[in-house]
N, C-alpha and C positions, 0 to 999 in steps of 0.2 A: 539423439540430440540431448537427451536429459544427462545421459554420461561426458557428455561432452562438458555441457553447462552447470553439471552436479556443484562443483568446487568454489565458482561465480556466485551461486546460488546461497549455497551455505554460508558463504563471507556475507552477502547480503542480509539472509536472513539473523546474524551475529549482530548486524549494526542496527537493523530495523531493530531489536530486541535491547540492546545495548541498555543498560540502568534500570530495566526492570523486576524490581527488586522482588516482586510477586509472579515470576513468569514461571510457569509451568511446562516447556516445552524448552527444549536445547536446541539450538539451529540446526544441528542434525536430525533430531525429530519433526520441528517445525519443515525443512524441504522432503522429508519422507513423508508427513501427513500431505503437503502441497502435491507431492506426487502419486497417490493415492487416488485423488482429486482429479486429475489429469490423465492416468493410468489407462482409462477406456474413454477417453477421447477420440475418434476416430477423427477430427481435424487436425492432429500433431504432427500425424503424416506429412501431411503437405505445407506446415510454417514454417517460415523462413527462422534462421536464430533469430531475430529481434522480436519477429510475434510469437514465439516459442516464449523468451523470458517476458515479452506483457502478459502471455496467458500464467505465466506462472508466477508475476507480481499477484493479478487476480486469485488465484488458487493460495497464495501466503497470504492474503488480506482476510480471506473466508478462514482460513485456517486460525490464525489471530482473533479474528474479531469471535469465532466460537469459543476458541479459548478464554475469550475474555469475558463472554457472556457464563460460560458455568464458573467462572473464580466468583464476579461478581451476583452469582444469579441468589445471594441469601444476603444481599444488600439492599433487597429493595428501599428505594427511596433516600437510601444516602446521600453524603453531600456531594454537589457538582465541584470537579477537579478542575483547577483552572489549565486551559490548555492553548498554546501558542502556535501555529504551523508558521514559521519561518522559514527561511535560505538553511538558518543550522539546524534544522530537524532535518532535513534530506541526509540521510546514512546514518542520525542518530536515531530516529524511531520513536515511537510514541513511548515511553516511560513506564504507562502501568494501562490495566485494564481498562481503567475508566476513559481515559485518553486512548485508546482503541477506539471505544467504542463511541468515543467522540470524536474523533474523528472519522469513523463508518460512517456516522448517521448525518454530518454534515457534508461527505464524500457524494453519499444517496441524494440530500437533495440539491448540492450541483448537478447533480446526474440529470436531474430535471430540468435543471433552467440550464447548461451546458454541459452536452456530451462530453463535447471534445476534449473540454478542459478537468472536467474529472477522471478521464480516461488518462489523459497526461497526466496528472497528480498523481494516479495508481503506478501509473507507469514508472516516474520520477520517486516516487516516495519507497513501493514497495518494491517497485521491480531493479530502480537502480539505473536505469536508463539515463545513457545521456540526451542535451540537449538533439545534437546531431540524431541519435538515432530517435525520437523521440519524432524526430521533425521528419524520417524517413518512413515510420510505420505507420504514422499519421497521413502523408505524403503533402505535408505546408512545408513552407519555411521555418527557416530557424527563427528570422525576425519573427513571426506566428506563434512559432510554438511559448517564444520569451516573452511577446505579450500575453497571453494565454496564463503564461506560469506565472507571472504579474496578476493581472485578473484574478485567477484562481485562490492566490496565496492572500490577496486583500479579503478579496469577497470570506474564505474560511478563516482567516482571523478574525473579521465579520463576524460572522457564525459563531464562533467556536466562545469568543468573548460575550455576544447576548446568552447565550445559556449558562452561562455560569451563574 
């Protein structure tokens, strides 16, 4: 399945990255660490492609967001990056470390107050997923899922704008 999906992957992991101008990792390296990660999964088996590329949105998000933590990890206390999650960040990517890791940490606590819909975000953001499939691995509607990516996207501009 990963040979399958390898090529999907790599374009993805290009745009998720796309402008950052501090990025330590090539999208060829970025889906070879994400498959690492994945590698002794004994659930890969049995997922379908579309939960095959959510589990490996997840696996690029960890992979990222570490990246982003040892660039940044001799900045303690620097300034807050201002960061936007829009409609045009889907395929363009968070920009640089700081906005990783601002957007992990506000990822984390939707996770809290909604599963579903930071699941979808991972899904949509890093994995690439469309609406339709999004709404099939989920198994809601589309309506559902476009409210949800509504919801989501106010609530972490939300977010993303109080901590700066």
């Amino acid at each position: 399945m990963f040979a399958a999906a390898y090529d999907e992957l790599r374009a993805l992991a290009a745009r998720v990255q796309h402008g950052d101008p501090g990025r330590t990792l090539s999208p060829t390296a970025l889906v070879n660490e994400a498959w690492l990660k994945l590698a002794g999964s004994p659930s890969l088996v049995a997922a379908s492609p579309l939960h095959f590329k959510r589990i490996a949105a997840r696996a690029m998000r960890q992979v990222l967001v570490e990246a982003a933590r040892r660039r940044t990890a001799h900045k303690r206390g620097g300034g807050v990056v201002a960061v936007t999650f829009d409609e045009d960040a889907v395929g363009g990517g968070p920009a640089g470390a700081e906005e990783v890791l601002a957007l992990d940490e506000a990822l984390s606590a939707l996770a809290q107050l909604e599963p579903r819909q930071a699941q979808m975000v991972e899904s949509r953001f890093f994995g690439g997923l469309e609406v339709a499939e999004i709404a099939e691995v989920q198994g809601v509607s589309e309506a559902t899922v476009l409210r949800d990516w509504r919801a989501a996207r106010a609530w972490l501009n939300h977010e993303l704008r109080r901590t700066r």
